[in-house]
C-alpha positions as CSV (number, residue, x, y, z in Angstrom):
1,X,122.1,97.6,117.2
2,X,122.9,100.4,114.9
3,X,123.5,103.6,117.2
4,X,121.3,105.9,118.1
5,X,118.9,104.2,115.6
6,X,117.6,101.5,117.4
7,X,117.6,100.3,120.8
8,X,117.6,97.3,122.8
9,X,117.3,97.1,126.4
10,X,116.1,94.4,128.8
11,X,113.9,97.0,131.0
12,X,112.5,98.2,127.6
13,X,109.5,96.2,126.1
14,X,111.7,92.9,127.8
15,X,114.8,93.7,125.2
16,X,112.7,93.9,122.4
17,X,114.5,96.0,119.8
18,X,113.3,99.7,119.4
19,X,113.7,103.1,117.8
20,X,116.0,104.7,119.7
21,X,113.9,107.0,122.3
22,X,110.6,105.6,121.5
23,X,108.9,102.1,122.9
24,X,107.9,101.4,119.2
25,X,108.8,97.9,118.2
26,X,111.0,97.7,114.9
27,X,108.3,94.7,114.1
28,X,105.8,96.9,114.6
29,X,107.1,99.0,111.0
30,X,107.6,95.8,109.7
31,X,104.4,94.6,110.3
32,X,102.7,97.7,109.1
33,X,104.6,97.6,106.2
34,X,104.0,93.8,105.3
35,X,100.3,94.4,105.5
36,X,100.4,97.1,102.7
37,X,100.1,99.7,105.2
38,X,101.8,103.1,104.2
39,X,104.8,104.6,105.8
40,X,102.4,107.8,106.6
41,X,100.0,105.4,108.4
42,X,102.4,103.8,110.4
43,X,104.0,107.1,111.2
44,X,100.6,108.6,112.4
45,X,100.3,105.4,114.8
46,X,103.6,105.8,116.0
47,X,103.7,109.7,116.4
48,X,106.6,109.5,118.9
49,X,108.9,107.8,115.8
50,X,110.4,110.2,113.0
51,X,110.0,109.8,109.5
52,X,113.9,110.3,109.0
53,X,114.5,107.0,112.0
54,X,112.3,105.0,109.7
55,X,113.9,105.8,106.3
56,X,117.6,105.6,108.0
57,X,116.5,102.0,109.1
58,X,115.0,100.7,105.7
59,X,118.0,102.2,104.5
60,X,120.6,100.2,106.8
61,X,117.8,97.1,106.5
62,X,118.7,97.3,102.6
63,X,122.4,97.9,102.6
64,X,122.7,94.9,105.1
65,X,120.7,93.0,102.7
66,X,122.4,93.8,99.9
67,X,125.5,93.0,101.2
68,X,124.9,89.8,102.4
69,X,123.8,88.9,98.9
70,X,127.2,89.4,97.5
């Protein structure tokens, strides 16, 4: 897991990955997100996650993404 972005740790949600210093489930973004959901919404669900976390990790989701498609 990317640093300080996300975490994953077995006594945390069972290892499920994480923002770092929350209990939020990455899925739980991408699941906001897949249902058309804004990133405002999701943000005001998850109060305890930072806007800049969640544009750092759509921003490393892309780059990865992008590079594996080279």
């Amino acid at each position: 897991m990317e640093a300080g972005l996300i975490s994953s740790n077995p006594d945390v949600l069972g290892g499920v990955p994480v923002f770092a210093g929350t209990r939020v489930p990455v899925r739980a973004l991408l699941d906001h997100l897949e249902s058309g959901d804004s990133l405002d919404d999701f943000l005001v669900g998850y109060p305890s996650v930072k806007r800049q976390q969640v544009i750092d990790f759509l921003e490393l989701a892309a780059q990865r993404l992008l590079a594996d498609a080279t």
